[in-house]
N, C-alpha and C positions, 0 to 999 in steps of 0.2 A: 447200313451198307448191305447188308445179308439181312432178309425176312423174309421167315417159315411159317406158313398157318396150318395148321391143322391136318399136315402130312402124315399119310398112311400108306404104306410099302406093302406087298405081299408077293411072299414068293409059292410054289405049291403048297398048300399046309401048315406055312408058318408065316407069321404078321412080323414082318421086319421090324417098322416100324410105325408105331399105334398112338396116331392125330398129337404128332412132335411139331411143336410150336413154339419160337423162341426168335429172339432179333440180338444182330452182333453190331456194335455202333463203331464208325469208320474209323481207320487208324488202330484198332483193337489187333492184338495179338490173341488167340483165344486159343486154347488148350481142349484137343474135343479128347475123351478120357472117358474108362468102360474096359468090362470084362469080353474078353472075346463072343463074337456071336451077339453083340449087345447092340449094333446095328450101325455102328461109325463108318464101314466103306461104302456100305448102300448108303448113307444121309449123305455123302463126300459127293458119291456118283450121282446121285439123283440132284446133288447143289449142281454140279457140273455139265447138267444137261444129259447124261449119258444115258441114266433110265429114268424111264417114266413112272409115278407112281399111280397108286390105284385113285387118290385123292390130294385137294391140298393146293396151295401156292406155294412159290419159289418167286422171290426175289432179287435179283442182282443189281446194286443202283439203280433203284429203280424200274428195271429191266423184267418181265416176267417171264423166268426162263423155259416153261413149259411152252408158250407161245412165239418167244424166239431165240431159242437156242442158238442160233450161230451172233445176233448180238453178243450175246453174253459171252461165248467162246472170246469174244475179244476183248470185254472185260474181266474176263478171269483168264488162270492158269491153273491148272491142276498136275499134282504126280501120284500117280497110282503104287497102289503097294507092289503090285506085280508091274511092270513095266516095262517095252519093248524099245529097241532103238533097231536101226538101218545098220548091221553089223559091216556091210560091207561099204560103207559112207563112209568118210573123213569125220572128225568133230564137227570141223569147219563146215561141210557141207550140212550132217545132221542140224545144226542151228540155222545155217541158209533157208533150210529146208520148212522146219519150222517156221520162221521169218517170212518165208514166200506164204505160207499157208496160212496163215495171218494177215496179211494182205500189209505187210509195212509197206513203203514204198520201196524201191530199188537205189533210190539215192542216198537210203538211209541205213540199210540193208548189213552192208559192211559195218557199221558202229553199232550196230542192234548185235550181232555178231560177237565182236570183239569185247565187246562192256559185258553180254551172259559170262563168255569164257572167262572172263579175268574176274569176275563178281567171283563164281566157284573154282580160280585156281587153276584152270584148264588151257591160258592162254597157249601155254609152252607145248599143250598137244593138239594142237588145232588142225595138224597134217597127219596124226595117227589116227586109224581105221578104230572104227568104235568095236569094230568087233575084239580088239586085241587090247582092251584097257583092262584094267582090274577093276574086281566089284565096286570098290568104293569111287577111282574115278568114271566109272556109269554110271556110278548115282549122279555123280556131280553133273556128268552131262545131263541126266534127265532132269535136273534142276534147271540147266542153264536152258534147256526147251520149255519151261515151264514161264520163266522170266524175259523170253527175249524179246517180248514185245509189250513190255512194261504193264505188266495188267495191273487195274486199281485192287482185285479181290484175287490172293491165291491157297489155293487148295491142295494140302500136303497129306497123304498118309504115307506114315513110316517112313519120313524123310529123312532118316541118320541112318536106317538099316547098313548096315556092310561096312559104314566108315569110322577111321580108326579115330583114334580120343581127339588128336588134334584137328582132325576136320570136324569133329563133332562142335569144336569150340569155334573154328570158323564157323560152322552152318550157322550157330547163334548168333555170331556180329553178325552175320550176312542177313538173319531174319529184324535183328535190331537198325541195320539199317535200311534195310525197305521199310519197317513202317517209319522210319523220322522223315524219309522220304511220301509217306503219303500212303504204302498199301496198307491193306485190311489182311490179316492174313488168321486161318484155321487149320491146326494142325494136330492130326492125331497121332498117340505115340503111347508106348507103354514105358518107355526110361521116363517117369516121371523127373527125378530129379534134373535131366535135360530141357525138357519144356518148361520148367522153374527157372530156369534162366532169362528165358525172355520170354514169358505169358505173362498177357495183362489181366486174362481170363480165364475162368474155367466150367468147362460145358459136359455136365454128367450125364451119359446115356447109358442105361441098363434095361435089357430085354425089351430095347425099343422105343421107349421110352425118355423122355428127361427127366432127369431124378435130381438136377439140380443147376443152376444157372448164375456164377457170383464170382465177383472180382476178386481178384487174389493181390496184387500190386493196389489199396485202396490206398487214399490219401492218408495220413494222419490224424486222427481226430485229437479233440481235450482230454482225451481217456485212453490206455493202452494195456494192454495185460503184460502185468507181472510176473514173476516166480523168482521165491525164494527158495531155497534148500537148504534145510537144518543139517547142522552135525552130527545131530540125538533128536533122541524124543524130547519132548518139550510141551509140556498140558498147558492149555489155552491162550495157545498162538493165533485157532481162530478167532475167539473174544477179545485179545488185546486189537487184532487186524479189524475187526465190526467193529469197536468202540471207536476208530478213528475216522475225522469227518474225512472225505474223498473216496474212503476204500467199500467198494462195492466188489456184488459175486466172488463172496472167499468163498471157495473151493482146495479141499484136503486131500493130496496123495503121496501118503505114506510119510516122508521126511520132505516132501517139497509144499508148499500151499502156492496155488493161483490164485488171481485176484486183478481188478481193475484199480487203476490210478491212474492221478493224472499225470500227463506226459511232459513235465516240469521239470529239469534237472534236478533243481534246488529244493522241491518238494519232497522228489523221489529222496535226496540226500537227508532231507529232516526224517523222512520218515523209518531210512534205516538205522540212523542212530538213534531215534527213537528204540523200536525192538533191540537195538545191541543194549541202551542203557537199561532196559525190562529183564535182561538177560536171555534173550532168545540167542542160542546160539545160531545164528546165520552166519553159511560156509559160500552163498553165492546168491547176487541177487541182481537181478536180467529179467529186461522188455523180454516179453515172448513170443519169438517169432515163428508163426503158424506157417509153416512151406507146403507148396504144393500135395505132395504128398499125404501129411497131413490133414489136410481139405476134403482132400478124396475120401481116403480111407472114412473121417469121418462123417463124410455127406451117404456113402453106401453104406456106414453101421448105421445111421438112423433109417434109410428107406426098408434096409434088411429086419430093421423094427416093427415098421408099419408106418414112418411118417415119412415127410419130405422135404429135405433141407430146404 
């Protein structure tokens, strides 16, 4: 749905972003993630048609957006981190507005309208002036301009900013259901643990760069990582774990040992009362599940190394 080749950004004196190349596959939720300055609103702007880079292709369905930008304006949406709205418009009108600029038709115009507001919660102020809303509902409306004319790909930075916990947890069902409905959507955000909600994917950018590109949500495979956590020390918990056939990458820290196995109820079940009858005292024993977070943290200590996840 989204394909980047070989893009290169430069602003006076400093290379935004340096030959980022990468493809997002339709229906994807993708998590774009990076240290400030690491180039996430210029890739968003430059996906968005807004600037032009020095080098490189952009694709949008297909669409190549350096060559026709206002196609693509109408199959995407985008919200900007800084954001403007028509303070002296209605809601209603701000979305009209939008909607006309789009080119929906007029017969349809009023339901394109009504389905943004009520998606973000906004129905009820459809007749107050945008300039008198509170932060969080102009976020909302700037979301409901972003969606009013049903784009297949949309493009979010810092789409929670200003709103409080429980819109933060609508914006998630509202992003889980546009994609069951069909979009593609890329969103950058630093509440990690928010975009862990509903990311299929996640897209590492630092000083320009991709530093890494890998699914977070993967299927389940025959194998799953483990962790156990001892009560005490306990000498050669990794040998008794190596001697056994399935258990592969035992890894030791401190009172807990990881490890792969297979993802077998009844296996995992032999294989802890195995170790309880060995006498390992095991206080807890859990699939281990890698969160977002996680992912990241460890995708930037290895580039911070020298290599690349």
């Amino acid at each position: 749905m989204i394909v980047v080749q070989n893009l290169v950004f430069d602003y006076p004196g400093t290379r935004a972003l340096d030959d980022v190349s990468f493809a997002i596959r339709p229906g994807s939720i993708t998590a774009l993630v990076g240290p400030n300055g690491a180039g996430k609103t210029t890739l968003l702007r430059t996906l968005a048609a807004l600037e032009r880079p020095l080098a490189g292709t952009v694709l949008i369905d297909g669409v190549d957006v350096l060559r026709h930008p206002r196609e693509c304006h109408r199959k995407l949406g985008h919200l900007s981190d800084f954001f403007g709205l028509y303070e002296d418009l209605t809601v209603r009108q701000c979305l009209l507005y939008t909607a006309c600029a789009h080119r929906i038709p007029p017969k349809r115009q009023r339901l394109a309208v009504t389905r943004a507001a009520e998606r973000l919660g906004i129905a009820d102020r459809l007749e107050s002036r945008a300039g008198n809303l509170s932060r969080g509902l102009r976020q909302r409306l700037a979301i409901a301009q972003a969606i009013v004319h049903e784009p297949k790909v949309l493009l979010l930075d810092e789409p929670a900013s200003g709103l409080d916990p429980e819109a933060r947890h609508s914006l998630a069902s509202l992003f889980l259901t546009l994609q069951r409905e069909g979009m593609t959507l890329l969103v950058s955000s630093h509440i990690l643990t928010e975009l862990a909600e509903y990311s299929t994917d996640m897209l590492v950018l630092k000083g320009g760069v991709i530093v890494s590109q890998q699914s977070i949500n993967a299927p389940r495979t025959a194998s799953v990582g483990i962790r156990i956590s001892l009560a005490g020390a306990f000498d050669g918990i990794d040998g008794i774990l190596n001697a056994i056939g399935g258990v592969t990458e035992v890894r030791l820290e401190g009172t807990s040992v990881l490890f792969s196995y297979s993802d077998d109820p009844l296996a995992q079940h032999r294989l802890l009362k195995e170790l309880i009858e060995r006498g390992a005292p095991v206080r807890q024993f859990a699939e281990e599940q890698v969160n977002l977070q996680q992912a990241y943290l460890a995708t930037v200590g290895a580039a911070q190394n020298g290599g690349v996840a």
